[in-house]
Structures are given as structure tokens and as C-alpha cells.
C-alpha positions, 0 to 999 in steps of 0.5 A: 841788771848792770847798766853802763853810762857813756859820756864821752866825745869821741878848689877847681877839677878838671871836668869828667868827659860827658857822654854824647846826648841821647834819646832820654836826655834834653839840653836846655838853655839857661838865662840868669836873671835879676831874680837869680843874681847871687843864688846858689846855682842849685837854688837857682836851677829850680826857678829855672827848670821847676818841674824838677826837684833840687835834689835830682839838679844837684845830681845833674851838676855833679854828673857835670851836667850844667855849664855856665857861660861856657864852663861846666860848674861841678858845685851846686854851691856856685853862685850865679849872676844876672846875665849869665847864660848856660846849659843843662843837660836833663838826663836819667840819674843813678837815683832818679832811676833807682826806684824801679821794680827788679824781680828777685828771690824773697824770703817771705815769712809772713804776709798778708794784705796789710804787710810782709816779714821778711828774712833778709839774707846777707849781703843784700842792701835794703834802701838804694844809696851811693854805690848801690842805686840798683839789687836792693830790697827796695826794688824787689819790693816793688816788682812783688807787689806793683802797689808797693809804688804808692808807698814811701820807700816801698813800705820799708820802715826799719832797716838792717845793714847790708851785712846783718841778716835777719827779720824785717818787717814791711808795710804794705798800705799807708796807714799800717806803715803810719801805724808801724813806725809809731810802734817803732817809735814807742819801741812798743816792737821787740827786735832781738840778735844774736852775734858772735863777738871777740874776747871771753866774756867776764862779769855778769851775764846782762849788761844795759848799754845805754850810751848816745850815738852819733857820726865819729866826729874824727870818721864820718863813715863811722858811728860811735859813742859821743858825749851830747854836750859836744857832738849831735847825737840820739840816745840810745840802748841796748840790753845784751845777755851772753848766751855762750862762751869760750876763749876766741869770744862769746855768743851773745843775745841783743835786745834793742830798745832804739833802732840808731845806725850801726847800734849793737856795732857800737855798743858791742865794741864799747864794751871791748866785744868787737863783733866778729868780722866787723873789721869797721868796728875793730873786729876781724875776720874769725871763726869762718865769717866774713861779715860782721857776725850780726843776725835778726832771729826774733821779731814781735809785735802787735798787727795794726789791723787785726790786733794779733799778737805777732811772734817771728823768729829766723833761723841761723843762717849757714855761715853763722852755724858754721862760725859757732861750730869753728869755736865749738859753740852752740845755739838753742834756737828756742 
């Protein structure tokens, strides 16, 4: 097996309008004391209002609603002193609000009373975040099954990006989500993907990328390949095998041996195999396919409880069909 080795780097605004005080909100006055004197405002706010977290204040002053001796303050890192006075307008948030139970169709795999496999489809984000605090796995998770509550981030302990469809597992008690994230961890659970890539592959047919990844230090929307002496990172590796190809691209098989954000979209454009429709990566739409050509077809591992030895594998879904058929591909699901 060939492997490649990387080791290269890559003031004030006027306030929004702030909608009338309902019945889910409470203005609440603020007195900054001696104790609070030179405090960040958001450090500030917990001593004052303790029964909330940081976190759900810091919400509160970007939604414009804190104001000091008058003026509404928009930078948790504003520093307060003694004797000022305010207001805090506690209202629900989008995140405080994100964690609830909204039915929707699963595609349960597998399950039993210790976890689910689950085939995510395309286009659904799994974990809520900024622009999408509502329609996320998450939530389904918690109207399938009310106990999911209980658990943190309703037992979800891997993750696939919005666009990348596939096998997941779930955990559906404490312990075995405990147990699954060290299986994760001692990458002793085997996740396997194929993707569609641009550009006829040459040389041989297995590559192992091991290569660190971390935030582009030049786009922080973007992951990529860093040099660790210089920029913060995690080592990462990925072993790919070309299963097809042809003159537009190639259809590859990717087995992870780390589980890095964006990792087989990394990996792939290093090597000059952009993925199809990955247009964050340098790739283009292609083939049909307007999300980047990613699927989780095989999962396996060892059940924490019964200690079977699990085997899951998801068929192509329809687009991904279709974009190999555009590029007179084919796939042997077995």
C-alpha cells in the first residue's frame, strides 16, 4: 500500500429591532456591583442571573437583549463596572429551544433496546447549529423514542454532514453511548464510503493518506490539510481503493481510520480527486449530482452488550445510481 505523508500549512452597530415582550419572556433589572467591576459582561450576567448558563446569556446578548445604563450592549465581551444599571430581557433562544421532539420519518436499519442504525438521507443535518436549530436528526431522535432526553445529544456519538448520506449508529442508554464512543475512539468500529470523484485515477489502485487536519487557517469555513508545527490540528487517515473508473472521474471506496470533520473531502481533493459536487472542496456539480457524491454503505462493529459482531451495509441511494450510470459506472454492492 502506498502512503502519502503531508506536512504542509496551509466597532459599534446600530441595534436590531427587538420585538415587544411576550408572555415566554421576563425583563429583569441589573445592578453592577463591586464584585462585578471590570468583568466581562457575559461573566458578569451569571453572578447576576445564575440560574442560567453562560452560554444561553451569551445568546441573549446577541439577540440585543441586555442593555446598560440605556444602551443595548451586542459584545459579551463588554466590560461592566460598579454602579451601572441595566436590563435583561430572558426569552426563549433559537438553541435553547433547539432540543425538542419533531416527529419525522427514520430509516431504522437495526434496533434493539441498547441502540439504532440508522440510514440518513441526504440533505438532513444530524446535530442542531447556527441556521439549522430545528428538522435535525436530533430531534426526530427525540420524538422516536422520549428516553433519547436523558442522553447527551440524544445518543448520537458520530456524526455525517448534512449532504453525505449513509449508516449511523445511535446509542440509546448511557452506558453503551459510553461504550461506543471508546469503540470509536480505539477506531475498533469500521465506517466504510463510497464516492464519485473528478479526474481519472492513475497509479495504484490503494492509496493510505495520512495527512493532519485542521480549520484552513486562510477560510475558517473550510477544513484542510495543516502542517501541526504551525497550525492546531489532529492526525488523521484514510485508506482509499478505486473501485471504477473512467475519463470524467473515478469511483472509489474509502475506509476511515479517524473520524476528522470534512475527512475523505480533504483527503480526496489533496490528492487532486476533488469529490463530485463538493464545490467547498473544488469540486462541481457533475454526473446528475448536486451534493458532494459521499455515501456511508458500510458499518461494523461489536454490540456492547451482547457482544455480536454487527455488519451493516446501505444501498446507493437514487441520485448517486443515477450519477454512475451519467458516467457509464457501476457498483457491486456486495
Amino acid at each position: 500500500m502506498t502512503e502519502l505523508i503531508i506536512s504542509g500549512g496551509l466597532d459599534s452597530e446600530e441595534p436590531e429591532d427587538r420585538a415587544d415582550t411576550g408572555p415566554d419572556t421576563e425583563l429583569r433589572q441589573l445592578l453592577f456591583g463591586s464584585a462585578q467591576h471590570g468583568q466581562r459582561l457575559d461573566r458578569a450576567l451569571v453572578e447576576l442571573v445564575p440560574e442560567f448558563s453562560r452560554s444561553y446569556l451569551q445568546q441573549l446578548i446577541d439577540l440585543r437583549g441586555v442593555s446598560i445604563n440605556g444602551i443595548v450592549i451586542h459584545k459579551p465581551s463588554t466590560r461592566v463596572k460598579a454602579a451601572d444599571v441595566g436590563t435583561i430581557e430572558l426569552r426563549p433562544t433559537p438553541q435553547s429551544q433547539a432540543f425538542k421532539p419533531e416527529a419525522m420519518a427514520l430509516n431504522v436499519v437495526f434496533e434493539d433496546e441498547h441502540l439504532m442504525v440508522i440510514n440518513k438521507p441526504a440533505g438532513l443535518v444530524v446535530h442542531p447549529a447556527p441556521g439549522n436549530w430545528s428538522g435535525t436528526l436530533l430531534n426526530g431522535l427525540l420524538a422516536h423514542d422520549a428516553k433519547a432526553m436523558n442522553l447527551p445529544r440524544a445518543g448520537i456519538v458520530h456524526r455525517l454532514d448534512k449532504d453525505t448520506s449513509g449508516l449511523m449508529v445511535v446509542a440509546r442508554t448511557r452506558p453503551v453511548m459510553d461504550a461506543l464512543i471508546r469503540s470509536i475512539a480505539a477506531r475498533e468500529v469500521s465506517r466504510q464510503y463510497v464516492a464519485l470523484a473528478h479526474g481519472p485515477w492513475t497509479g495504484s489502485r490503494r492509496v493510505e493518506i495520512n495527512a493532519p487536519i485542521g480549520r484552513d487557517p486562510r477560510n475558517r469555513l473550510r477544513m484542510a490539510v495543516v502542517d501541526l508545527a504551525r497550525n492546531p490540528g489532529k492526525l488523521a487517515r484514510t485508506d482509499v481503493e478505486l473501485l471504477q473508473n473512467c475519463d470524467q472521474g473515478c469511483w472509489v471506496l474509502c475506509t476511515l481510520h479517524t473520524g476528522r470533520t470534512h475527512q475523505i473531502r480533504v483527503h480526496m481533493a489533496m490528492i487532486g480527486h476533488p469529490l463530485v459536487a463538493d464545490v467547498l472542496y473544488g469540486g462541481r456539480a457533475a454526473a446528475g449530482m448536486q451534493r458532494q457524491a459521499l455515501h456511508a454503505c458500510r458499518l461494523a462493529f461489536t454490540h456492547p452488550v451482547t457482544l455480536e459482531p454487527m455488519v451493516f451495509q446501505a444501498s446507493l441511494p437514487v441520485d448517486l445510481n443515477l450519477a454512475l450510470a451519467n458516467w457509464g459506472l457501476s457498483y457491486n454492492e456486495t
